[in-house]
N, C-alpha and C positions, 0 to 999 in steps of 0.2 A: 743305299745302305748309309746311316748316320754318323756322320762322323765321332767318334768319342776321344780324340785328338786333346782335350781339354782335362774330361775328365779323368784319360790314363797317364796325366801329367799331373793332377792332383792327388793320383794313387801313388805314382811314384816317389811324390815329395810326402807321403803320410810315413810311408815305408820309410825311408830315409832317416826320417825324425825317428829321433827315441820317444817313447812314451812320458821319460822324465823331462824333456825338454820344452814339452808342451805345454799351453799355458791354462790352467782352467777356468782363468778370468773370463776369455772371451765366450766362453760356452755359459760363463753365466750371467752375461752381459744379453746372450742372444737370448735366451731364457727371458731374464727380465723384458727384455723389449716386445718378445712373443706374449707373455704373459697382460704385458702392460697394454698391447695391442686387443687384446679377447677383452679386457674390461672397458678400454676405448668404446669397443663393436658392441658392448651389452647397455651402456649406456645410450650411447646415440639410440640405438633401436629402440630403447625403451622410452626414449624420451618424444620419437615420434609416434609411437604409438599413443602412447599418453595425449599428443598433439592430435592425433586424429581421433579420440575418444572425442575429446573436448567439440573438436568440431562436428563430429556427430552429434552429441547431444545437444548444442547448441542450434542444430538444425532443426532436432526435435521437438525441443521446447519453442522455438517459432514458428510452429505449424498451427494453423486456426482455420476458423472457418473461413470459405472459401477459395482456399490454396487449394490447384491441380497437383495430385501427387499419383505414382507409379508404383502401386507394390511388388516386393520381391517376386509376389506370383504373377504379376503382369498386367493384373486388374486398375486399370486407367479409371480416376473418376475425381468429383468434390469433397473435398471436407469440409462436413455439414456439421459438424460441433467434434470438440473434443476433452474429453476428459482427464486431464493430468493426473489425478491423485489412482486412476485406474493405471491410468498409464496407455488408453484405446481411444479410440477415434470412431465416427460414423461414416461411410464413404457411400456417397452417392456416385452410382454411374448407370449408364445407360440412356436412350434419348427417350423425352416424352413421345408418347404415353408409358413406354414400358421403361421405366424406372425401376430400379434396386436399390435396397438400400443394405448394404456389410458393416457390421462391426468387429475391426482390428486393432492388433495393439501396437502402438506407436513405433515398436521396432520393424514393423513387416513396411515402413517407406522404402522404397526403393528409390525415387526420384521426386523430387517435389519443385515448387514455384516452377520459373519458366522452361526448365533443364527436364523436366515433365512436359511441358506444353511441345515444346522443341522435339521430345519423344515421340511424345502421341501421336503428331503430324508427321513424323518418321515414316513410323510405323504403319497409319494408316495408307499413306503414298506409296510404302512399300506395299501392301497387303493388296490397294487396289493395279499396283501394278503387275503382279502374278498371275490375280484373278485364281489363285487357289482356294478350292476348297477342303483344304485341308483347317484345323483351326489353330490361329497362332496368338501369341499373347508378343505383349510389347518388348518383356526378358529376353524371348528365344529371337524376337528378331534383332534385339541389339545387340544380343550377345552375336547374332551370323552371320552382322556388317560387323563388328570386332576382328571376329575371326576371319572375314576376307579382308580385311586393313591388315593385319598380321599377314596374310598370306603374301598383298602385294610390296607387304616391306621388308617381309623375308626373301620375298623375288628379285626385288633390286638390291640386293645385295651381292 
């Protein structure tokens, strides 16, 4: 059972007190610091967020031909030209002879340069290590080493 040893000593000394003798300064001191505290916490957030736009889009706008990139839906391939003013790209993937070619729009990157390449080879290691036939995209399997990373660092805790 919890001790409340502390707070039925803060009760008794409320009792005690007259309500005239109390000071309303300090309740509006704590106000102010509460208050000053929520605009602290709306700024920072907003300013990293702002911080991570910027480095988004600046990833975006360096994507060219070339560059291995990962879409949000998992589909690994080349960027074989890209259009800015569309705001899409053309993604080659697949090995010869059987080549594909997708056209997305610059925001479905998932992962691009080497942080892509580093996936793909993930992924693929993973995929022939299962030997499932089920079908997996590069997303569902980063996201399920994520999630056992999580699991084994919730473990050791």
């Amino acid at each position: 059972m919890p001790n409340f040893s502390i707070l039925s000593s803060y009760m008794r000394a409320a009792e005690n007190n007259n309500s005239t003798n109390s000071n309303p300064i300090l309740m509006y001191i704590l106000m102010g610091v509460l208050i000053l505290g929520f605009i602290g916490f709306f700024i920072w957030s907003n300013y990293n967020n702002k911080k991570q736009q910027k480095k988004h889009s600046e990833r975006l706008r360096s994507i060219e031909a070339g560059t291995k990139v990962i879409t949000r839906g998992g589909i690994a391939g080349v960027v074989e030209s890209v259009n800015l003013e569309e705001g899409s790209f053309l993604l080659k993937t697949g090995i010869e002879p059987n080549v594909t070619y997708l056209n997305f729009v610059l925001e479905a990157i998932y992962l691009s340069g080497p942080e892509a390449d580093n996936a793909a080879k993930q992924v693929a290691a993973k995929i022939n290590a299962t030997n499932s036939n089920k079908p997996q995209t590069a997303v569902s399997v980063l996201e399920q080493e994520r999630k056992e990373e999580d699991k084994q660092d919730n473990s050791s805790l």
